[in-house]
C-alpha positions as CSV (number, residue, x, y, z in Angstrom):
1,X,-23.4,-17.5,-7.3
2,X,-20.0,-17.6,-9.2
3,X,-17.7,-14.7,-8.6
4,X,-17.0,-12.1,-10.5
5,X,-13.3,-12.2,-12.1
6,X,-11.4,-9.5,-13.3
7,X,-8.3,-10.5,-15.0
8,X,-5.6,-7.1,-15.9
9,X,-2.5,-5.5,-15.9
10,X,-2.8,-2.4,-13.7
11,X,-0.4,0.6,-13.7
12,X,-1.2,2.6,-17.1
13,X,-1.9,5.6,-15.4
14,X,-0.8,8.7,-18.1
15,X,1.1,8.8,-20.9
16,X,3.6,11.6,-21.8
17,X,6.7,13.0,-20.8
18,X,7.4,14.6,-17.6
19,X,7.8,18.5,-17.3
20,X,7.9,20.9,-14.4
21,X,5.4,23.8,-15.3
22,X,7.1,27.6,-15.6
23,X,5.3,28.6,-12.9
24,X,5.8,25.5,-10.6
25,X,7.2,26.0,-7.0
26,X,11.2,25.1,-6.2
27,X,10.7,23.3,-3.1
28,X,14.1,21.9,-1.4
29,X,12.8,20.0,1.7
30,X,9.4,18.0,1.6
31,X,7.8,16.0,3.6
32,X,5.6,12.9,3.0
33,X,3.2,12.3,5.7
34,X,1.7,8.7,5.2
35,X,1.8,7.0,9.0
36,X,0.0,3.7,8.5
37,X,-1.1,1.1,7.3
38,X,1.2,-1.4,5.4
39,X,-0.7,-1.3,2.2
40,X,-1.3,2.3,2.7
41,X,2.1,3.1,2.5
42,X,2.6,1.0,-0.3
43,X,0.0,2.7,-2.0
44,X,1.8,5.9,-1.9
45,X,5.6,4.8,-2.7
46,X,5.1,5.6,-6.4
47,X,4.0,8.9,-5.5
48,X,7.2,9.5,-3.6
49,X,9.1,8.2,-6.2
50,X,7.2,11.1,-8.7
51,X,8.0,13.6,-6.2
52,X,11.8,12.6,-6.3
53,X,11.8,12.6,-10.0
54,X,9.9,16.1,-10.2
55,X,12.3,18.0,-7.5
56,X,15.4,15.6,-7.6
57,X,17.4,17.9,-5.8
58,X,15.6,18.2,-3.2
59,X,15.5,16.7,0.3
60,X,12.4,14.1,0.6
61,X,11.4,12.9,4.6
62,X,8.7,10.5,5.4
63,X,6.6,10.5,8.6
64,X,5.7,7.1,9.6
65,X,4.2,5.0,12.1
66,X,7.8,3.3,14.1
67,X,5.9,-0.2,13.4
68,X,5.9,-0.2,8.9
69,X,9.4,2.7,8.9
70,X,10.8,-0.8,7.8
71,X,9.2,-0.3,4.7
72,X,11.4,2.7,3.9
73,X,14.9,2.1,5.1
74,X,16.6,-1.8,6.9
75,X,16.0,-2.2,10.8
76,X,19.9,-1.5,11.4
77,X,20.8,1.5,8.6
78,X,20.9,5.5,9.2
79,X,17.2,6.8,8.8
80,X,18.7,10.1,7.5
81,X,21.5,10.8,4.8
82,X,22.7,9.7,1.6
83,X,20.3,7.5,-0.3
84,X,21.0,3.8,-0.9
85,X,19.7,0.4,-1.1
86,X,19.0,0.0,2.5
87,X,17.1,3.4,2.5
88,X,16.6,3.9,-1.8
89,X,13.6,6.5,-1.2
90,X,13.8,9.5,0.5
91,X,16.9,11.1,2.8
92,X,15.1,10.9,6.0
93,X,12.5,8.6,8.0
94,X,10.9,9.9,11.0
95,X,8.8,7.3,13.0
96,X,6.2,8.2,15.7
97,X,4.3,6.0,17.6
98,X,0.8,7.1,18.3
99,X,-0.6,3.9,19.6
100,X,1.8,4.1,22.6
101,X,1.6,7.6,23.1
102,X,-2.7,6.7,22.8
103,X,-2.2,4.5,26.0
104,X,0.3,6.7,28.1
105,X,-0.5,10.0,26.9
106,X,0.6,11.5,30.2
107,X,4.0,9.7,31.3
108,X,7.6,11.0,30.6
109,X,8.6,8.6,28.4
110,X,5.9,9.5,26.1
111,X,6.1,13.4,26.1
112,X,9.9,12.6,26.0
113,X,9.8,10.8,23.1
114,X,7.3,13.6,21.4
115,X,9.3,16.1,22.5
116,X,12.0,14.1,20.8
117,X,10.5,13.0,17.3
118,X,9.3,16.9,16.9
119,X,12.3,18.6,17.7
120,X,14.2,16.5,15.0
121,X,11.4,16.6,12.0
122,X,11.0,20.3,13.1
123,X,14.4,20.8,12.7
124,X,14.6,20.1,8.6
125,X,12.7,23.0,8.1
126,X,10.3,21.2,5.5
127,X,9.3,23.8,2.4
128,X,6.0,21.8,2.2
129,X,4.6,19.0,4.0
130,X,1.7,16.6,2.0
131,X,-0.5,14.5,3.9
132,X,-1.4,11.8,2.0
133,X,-3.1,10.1,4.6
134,X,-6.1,12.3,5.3
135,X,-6.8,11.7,9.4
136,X,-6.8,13.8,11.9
137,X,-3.5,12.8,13.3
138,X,-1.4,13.0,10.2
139,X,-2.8,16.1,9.3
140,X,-2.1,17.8,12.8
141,X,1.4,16.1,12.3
142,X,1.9,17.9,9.3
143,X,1.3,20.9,10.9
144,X,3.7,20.2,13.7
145,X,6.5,19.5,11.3
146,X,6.6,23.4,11.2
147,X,6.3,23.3,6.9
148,X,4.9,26.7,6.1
149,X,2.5,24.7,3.2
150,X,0.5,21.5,4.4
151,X,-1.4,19.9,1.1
152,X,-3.9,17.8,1.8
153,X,-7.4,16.2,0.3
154,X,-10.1,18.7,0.2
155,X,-12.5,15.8,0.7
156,X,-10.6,13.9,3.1
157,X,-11.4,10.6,5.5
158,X,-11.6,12.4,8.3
159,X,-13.6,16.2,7.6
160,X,-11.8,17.8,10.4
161,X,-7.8,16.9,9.3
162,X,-9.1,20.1,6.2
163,X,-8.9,22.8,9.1
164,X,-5.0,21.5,9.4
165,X,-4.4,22.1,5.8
166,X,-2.9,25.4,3.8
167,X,-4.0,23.9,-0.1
168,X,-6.6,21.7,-0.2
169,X,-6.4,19.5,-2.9
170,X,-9.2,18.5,-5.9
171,X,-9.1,14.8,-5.9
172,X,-11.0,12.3,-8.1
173,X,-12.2,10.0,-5.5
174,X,-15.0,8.2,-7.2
175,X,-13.6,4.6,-9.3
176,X,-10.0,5.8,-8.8
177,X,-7.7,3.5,-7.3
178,X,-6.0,5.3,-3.9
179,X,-2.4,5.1,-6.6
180,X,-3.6,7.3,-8.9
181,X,-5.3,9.6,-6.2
182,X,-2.1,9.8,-4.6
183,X,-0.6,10.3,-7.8
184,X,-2.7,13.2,-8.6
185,X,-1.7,14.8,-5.6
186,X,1.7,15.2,-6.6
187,X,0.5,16.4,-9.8
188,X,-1.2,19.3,-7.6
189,X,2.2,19.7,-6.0
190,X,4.1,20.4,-9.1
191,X,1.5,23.0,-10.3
192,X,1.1,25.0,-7.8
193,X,-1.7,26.0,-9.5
194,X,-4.7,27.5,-7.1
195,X,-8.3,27.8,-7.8
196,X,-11.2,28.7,-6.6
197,X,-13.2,26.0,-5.2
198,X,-17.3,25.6,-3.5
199,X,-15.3,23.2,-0.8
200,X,-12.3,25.0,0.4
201,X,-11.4,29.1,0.0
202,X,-7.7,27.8,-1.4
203,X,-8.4,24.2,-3.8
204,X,-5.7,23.1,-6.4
205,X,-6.5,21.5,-9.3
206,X,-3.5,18.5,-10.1
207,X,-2.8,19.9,-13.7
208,X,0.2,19.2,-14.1
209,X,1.6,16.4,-15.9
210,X,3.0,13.2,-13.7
211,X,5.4,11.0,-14.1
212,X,3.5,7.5,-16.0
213,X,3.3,4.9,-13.8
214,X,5.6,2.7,-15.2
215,X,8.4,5.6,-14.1
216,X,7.4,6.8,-11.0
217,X,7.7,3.1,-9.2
218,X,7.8,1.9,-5.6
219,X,11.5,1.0,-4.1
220,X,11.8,-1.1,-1.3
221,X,14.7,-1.7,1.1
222,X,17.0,-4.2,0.4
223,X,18.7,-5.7,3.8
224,X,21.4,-8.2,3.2
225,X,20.6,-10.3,6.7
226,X,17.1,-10.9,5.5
227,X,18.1,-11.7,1.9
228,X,20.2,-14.7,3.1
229,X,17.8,-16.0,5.3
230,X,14.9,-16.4,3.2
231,X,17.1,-18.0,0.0
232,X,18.5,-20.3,2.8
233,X,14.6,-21.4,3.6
234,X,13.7,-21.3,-0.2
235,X,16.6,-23.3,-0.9
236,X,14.7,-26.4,-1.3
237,X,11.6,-25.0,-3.4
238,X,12.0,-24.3,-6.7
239,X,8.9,-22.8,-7.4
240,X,6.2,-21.1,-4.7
241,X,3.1,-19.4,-4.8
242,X,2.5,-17.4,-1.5
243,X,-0.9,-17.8,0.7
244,X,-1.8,-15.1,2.9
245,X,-4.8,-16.2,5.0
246,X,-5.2,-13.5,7.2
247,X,-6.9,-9.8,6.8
248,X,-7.4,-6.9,8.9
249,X,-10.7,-8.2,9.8
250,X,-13.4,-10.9,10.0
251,X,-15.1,-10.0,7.1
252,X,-12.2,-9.9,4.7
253,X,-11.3,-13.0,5.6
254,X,-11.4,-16.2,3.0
255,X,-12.2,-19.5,4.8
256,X,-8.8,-21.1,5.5
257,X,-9.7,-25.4,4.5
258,X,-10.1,-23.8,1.3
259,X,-6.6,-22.0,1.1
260,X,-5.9,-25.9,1.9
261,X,-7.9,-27.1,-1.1
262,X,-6.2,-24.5,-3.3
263,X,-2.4,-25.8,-1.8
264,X,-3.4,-29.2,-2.6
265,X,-4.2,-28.4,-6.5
266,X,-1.5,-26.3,-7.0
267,X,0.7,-29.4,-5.4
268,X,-0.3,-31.0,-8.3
269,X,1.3,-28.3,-10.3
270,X,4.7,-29.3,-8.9
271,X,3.9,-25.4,-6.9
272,X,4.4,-25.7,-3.2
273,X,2.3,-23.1,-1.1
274,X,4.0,-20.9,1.4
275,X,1.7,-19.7,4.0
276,X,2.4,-16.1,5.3
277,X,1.1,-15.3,8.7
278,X,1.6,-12.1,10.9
279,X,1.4,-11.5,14.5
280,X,-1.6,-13.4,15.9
281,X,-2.1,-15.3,12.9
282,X,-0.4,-18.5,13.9
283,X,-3.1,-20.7,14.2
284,X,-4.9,-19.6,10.5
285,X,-1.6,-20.7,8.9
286,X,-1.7,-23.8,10.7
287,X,-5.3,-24.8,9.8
288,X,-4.3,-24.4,6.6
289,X,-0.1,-26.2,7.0
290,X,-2.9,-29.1,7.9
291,X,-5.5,-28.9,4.9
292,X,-2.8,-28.1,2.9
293,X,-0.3,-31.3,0.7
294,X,3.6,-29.9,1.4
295,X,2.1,-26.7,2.5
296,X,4.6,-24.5,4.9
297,X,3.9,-22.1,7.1
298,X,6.5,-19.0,7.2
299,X,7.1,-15.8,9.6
300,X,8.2,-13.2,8.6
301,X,9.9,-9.7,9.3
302,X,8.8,-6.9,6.8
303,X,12.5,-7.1,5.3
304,X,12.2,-11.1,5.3
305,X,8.7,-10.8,3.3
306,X,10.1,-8.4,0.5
307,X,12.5,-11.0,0.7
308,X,10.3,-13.7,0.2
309,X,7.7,-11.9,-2.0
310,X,11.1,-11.3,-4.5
311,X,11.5,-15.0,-5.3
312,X,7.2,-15.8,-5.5
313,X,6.2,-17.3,-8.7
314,X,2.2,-16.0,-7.4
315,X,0.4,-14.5,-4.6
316,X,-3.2,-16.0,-3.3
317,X,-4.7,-13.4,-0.2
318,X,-7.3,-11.0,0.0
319,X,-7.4,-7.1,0.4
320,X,-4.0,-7.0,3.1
321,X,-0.7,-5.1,3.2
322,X,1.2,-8.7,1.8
323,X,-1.0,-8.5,-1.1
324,X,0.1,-5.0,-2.2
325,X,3.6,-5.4,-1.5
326,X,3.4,-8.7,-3.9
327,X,2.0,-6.5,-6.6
328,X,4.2,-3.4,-6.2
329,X,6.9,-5.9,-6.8
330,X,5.2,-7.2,-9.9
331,X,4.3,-10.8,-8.4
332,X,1.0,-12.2,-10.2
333,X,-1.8,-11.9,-8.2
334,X,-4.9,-13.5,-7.3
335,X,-6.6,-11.3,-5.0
336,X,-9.7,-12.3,-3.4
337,X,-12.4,-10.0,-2.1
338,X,-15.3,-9.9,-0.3
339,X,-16.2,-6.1,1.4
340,X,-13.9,-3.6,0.0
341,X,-14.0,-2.0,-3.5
342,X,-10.9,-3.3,-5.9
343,X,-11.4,-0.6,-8.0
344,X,-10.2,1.4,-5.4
345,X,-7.9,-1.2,-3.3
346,X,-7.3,-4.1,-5.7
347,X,-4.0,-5.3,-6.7
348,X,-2.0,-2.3,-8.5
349,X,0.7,-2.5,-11.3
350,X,1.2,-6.5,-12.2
351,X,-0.9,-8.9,-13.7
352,X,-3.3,-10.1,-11.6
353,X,-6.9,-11.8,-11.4
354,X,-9.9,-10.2,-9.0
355,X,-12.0,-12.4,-7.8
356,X,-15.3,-10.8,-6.0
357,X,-18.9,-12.0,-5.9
358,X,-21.4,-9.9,-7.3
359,X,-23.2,-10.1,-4.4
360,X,-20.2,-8.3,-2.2
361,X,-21.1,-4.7,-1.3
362,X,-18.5,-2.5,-0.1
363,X,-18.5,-2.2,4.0
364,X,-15.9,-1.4,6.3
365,X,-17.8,-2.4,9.1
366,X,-14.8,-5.0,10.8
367,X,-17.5,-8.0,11.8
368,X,-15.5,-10.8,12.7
369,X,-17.5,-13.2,10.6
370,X,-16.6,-13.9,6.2
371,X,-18.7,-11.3,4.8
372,X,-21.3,-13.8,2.7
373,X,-20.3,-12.7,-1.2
374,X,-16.8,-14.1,0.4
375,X,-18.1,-17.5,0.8
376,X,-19.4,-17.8,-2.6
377,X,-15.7,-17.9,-3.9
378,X,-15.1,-21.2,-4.4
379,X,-11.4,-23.2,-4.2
380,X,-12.1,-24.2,-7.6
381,X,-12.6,-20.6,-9.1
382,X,-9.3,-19.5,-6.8
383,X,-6.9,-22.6,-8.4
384,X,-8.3,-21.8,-12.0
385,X,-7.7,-18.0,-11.9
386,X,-4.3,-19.6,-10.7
387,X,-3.5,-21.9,-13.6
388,X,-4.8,-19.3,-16.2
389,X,-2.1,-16.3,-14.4
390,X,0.4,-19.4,-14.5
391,X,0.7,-19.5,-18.2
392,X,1.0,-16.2,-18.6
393,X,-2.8,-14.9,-19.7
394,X,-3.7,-11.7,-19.9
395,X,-6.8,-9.9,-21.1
396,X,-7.8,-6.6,-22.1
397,X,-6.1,-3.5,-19.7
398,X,-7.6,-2.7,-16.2
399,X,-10.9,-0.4,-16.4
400,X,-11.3,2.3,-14.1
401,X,-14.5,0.2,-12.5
402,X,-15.5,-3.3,-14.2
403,X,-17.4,-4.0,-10.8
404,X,-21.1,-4.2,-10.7
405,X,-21.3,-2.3,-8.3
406,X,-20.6,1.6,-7.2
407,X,-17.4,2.1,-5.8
408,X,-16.9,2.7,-2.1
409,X,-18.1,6.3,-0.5
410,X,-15.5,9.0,-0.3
């Protein structure tokens, strides 16, 4: 069975102009909680950025996970003060580490470091903390930031992370991509306004207008070391489409001899592939180095794949963090999907081509195996969504859900 393909420009979220409403709160200090993972955080940069524009005076912190804080500010700059291209977001980063502290919850090092990490984000004195992240732990961490208002999903992915929240928060969940839901958020932030609600005793209702999503966009760090590295490698390539055969899991996973077959065609092109590959990864990218004509392989540090990502003509990966950070910075995309919902995860803000067999139903069980709609994609369907982004086609503006199928449980 052919796949499914869903060419569109995402990132027409609302239109009109931006306005505080009379009645909306003056926060000075607030605190984004979003700890993991990459595309996660991704995901909510634009709402950040709509926070900074709606309280620009204000002080804006991030809690993250110590592994993706790379994401908001360069390996070797100040995580706190004055904003600039290194750190273009918010005015501080805190970083925790919960996976260490998971496997040594009882030495010093790890209740030093704790005792560390809380006495500094405590220290702020955060107005309001939002979780955007819904979990337990960021929830709890939102608490411990000492902010005397936590917001926070009244239907969130974890049930028990609502006992941690002061406002609980009337999302759309159902067909809305995770952008716009964090998006909407912010919108509840601005109002202020409370209502009464059948799931929580205090629910807000986002009313209030948001920044469009062409103004409220995601910034990433720019660091100088990485930038001259990668243009170095790229030196040689005039134009490169990015492959990303890896995914969080099994199932997500596109065969890599066909991420070979697709290298070769667009070698015809006069397009050389660049294979991305993370930690653990190494051997995917060199199945495919080997399928692949002039294919390279490339590692990368988060600051070295912005890099990289920058200078892309394309992007060619399923549902994973790389894939997101090619669309927040506007790289075409041809995303490929087998068991999570693009209407809720797919590529967000550029022009970009979904490719998902009807047969795919939405699962986040991690199997280590392709998920079978997956495997009906073929090579030849993934180098013609290709040529068609190439020269510049575009068809009618994303649709809330084009998909077949229901969108993902929330």
């Amino acid at each position: 069975m052919a796949a499914r393909a869903a060419t569109r420009m995402t990132g027409s979220l609302m239109t009109g102009s931006f306005s505080l409403p009379a009645s909306a709160p003056r926060f000075e200090r607030l605190l984004v909680v979003r700890l993991s993972a990459m595309g996660d955080i991704i995901h909510t940069l634009p709402a950040a950025a709509a926070l900074r524009q709606a309280f620009p005076h204000a002080t804006l912190g991030w809690l993250v996970e110590e592994r993706w804080a790379e994401l908001l500010c360069t390996l070797r700059h100040p995580r706190a003060g004055r904003r600039s291209p290194q750190r273009p977001l918010v005015d501080c980063v805190h970083s925790v580490n919960t996976a260490e502290w998971r496997r040594a919850p009882f030495s010093f090092n790890t209740w030093q470091q704790m005792a560390s990490g809380l006495s500094q984000l405590r220290g702020i004195q955060y107005d309001a903390a939002i979780d955007f992240q819904g979990a337990v732990r960021s929830a709890l961490l939102g608490r411990w930031s000492g902010a005397p208002i936590v917001y926070g999903s009244a239907q969130p992915r974890e049930n028990a992370a609502s006992m941690f929240y002061t406002r609980n928060v009337l999302l759309k969940t159902q067909g809305t991509h995770v952008v716009e839901q964090a998006l909407a958020m912010v919108g509840a932030v601005v109002s202020g306004a409370v209502v009464s609600s059948a799931i929580a005793p205090t629910a807000i209702a986002p009313t209030a207008i948001i920044p469009p999503a062409a103004h409220a966009q995601a910034e990433f760090p720019v660091d100088q070391d990485a930038e001259n590295k990668i243009a170095a490698f790229t030196a040689e390539v005039n134009d490169f489409a990015i492959l990303n055969p890896g995914a969080g899991w099994g199932a997500k996973r596109w065969p890599v001899e066909r991420y070979g077959q697709v290298a070769k065609e667009l070698a015809k092109d006069g397009l050389c592939s660049l294979i991305n590959y993370g930690p653990g990864e190494e051997e995917l990218a060199v199945a495919v180095e080997a399928a692949g004509a002039g294919a390279r392989k490339i590692s990368c540090s988060i600051s070295e794949l912005i890099a990289l990502t920058r200078r892309a003509r394309l992007f060619i990966g399923g549902d994973t963090g790389p894939m997101h950070l090619a669309a927040a910075l506007k790289i075409p995309v041809v995303a490929i999907f087998g068991p999570t919902n693009p209407a809720r995860n797919g590529p967000f803000g550029t022009r970009s081509t979904v490719l998902r067999s009807a047969s795919s139903m939405t699962d986040h069980t991690r199997r280590r195996e392709p998920e079978q709609g997956l495997l009906e994609i073929t090579a030849g369907e993934v180098v013609a969504a290709t040529r068609k982004l190439l020269q510049g086609y575009l068809a009618e503006p994303y649709l809330a859900e084009p998909y077949p199928h229901p969108p993902e449980p929330q």
